[in-house]
GUNUTOR-596516 format. One record per residue: x, y, z of N, C-alpha, C in turn. Coordinates in pm, whole numbers, plus 32768, in hexadecimal, padded with zeros to 4 digits. Each point is the difference from the previous one (the first is absolute). Example, Ala and Ser with C-alpha at 12.3 -4.5 7.8 and 13.67 -1.06 7.14 Angstrom:
! residues 2
85277DC7830C7FA780778000805A80788000 7FDD80697FB88052807780067FB3806D8049 
! end
This chain:
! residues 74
80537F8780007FAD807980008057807E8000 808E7FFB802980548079801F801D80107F8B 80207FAB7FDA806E801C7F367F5080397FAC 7FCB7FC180117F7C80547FAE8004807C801A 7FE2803180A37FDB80828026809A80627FAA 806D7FBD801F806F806F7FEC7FFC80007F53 7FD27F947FBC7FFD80157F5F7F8A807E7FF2 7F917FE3805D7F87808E7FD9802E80678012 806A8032809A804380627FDC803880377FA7 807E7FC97FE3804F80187F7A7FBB7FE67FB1 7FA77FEC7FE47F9080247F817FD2808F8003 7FBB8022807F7FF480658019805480817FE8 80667FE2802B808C80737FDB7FFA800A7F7F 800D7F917FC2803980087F3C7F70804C7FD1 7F9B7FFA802D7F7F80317FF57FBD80AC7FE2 8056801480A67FF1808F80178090800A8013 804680117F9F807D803F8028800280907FCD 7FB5803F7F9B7FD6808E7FB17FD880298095 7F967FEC80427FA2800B806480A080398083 802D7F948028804F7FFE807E805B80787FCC 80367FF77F728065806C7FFD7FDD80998014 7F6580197FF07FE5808780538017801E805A 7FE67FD1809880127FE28082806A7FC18024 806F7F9D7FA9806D7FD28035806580057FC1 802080617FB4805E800A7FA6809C800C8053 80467F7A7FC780837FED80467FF17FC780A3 7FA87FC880047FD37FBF80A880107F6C7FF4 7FF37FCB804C800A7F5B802E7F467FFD8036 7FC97F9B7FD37F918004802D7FE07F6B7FF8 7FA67FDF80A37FD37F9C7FFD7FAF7FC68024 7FB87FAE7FA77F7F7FE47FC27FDB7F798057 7F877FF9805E7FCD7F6C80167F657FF17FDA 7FC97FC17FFB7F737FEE7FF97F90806E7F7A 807D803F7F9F7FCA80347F93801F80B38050 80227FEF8052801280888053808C803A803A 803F808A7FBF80828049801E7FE9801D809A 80217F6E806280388036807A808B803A8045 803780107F98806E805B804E806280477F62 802C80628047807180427F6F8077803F804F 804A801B7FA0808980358015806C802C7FC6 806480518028807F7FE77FA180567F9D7FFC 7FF57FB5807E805E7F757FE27FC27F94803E 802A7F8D7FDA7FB37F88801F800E7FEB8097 80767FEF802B801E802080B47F7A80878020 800780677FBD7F60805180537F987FA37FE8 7FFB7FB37FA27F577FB77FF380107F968056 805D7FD18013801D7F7D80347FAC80448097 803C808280598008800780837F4880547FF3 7FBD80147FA57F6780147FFA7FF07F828020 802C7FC87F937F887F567FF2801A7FBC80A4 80827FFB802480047FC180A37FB0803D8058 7FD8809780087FA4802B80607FAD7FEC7FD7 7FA27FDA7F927F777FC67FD480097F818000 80687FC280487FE77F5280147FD97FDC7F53 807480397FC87FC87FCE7F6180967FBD7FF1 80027F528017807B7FF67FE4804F80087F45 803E80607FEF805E802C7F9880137F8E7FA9 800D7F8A801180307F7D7FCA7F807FDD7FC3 7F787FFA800B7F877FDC7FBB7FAC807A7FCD 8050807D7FB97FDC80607FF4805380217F7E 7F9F802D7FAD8055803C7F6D804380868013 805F80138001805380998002804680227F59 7FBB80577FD58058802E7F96801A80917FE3 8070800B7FA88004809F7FFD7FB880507F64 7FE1808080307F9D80197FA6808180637F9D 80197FD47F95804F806C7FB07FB780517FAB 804D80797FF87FCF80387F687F8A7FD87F91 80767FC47FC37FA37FD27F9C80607F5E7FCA 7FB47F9E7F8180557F888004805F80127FB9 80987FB57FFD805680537FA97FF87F6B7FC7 80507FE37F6E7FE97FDA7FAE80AF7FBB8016 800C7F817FF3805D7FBD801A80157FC07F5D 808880277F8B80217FDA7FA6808D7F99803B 80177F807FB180647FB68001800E7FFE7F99 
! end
C-alpha cells in the first residue's frame, strides 16, 4: 500500500509541477497523501518540518521544484 501511495504522489508532482512552480519556485517540497506538507530551501529544512509533523521523511515524496525542464542532449 506504501509504494502505491508514494507512486500517487510523484504522480502528483510530475502533474502539478507548472502549478508548484508558482508557490515553490527553487524549494524542496514534500508531498504525502496528494498534499504539499512541508517546503523549503533544503531537504535537511523539510526533513526537520516533516519530523515535527510525525511525517516520517523516508515514506514521503520530497522533490525539488526547478525553473523550468532543461533538455538533456547526448
Amino acid at each position: 500500500m506504501e509504494l502505491k501511495s508514494f507512486e500517487t504522489d510523484f504522480i502528483f508532482f510530475q502533474d502539478k509541477k507548472e502549478y508548484l512552480r508558482k508557490d515553490f519556485l527553487n524549494k524542496f517540497v514534500a508531498i504525502k497523501e496528494g498534499e504539499i506538507v512541508a517546503s523549503g530551501n533544503s531537504i535537511e529544512e523539510v526533513n526537520k518540518i516533516l519530523e515535527h509533523k510525525n511525517i516520517d521523511p523516508a515514506k514521503t515524496v520530497i522533490e525539488f521544484v526547478p525553473e523550468e525542464e532543461g533538455i538533456m542532449v547526448l
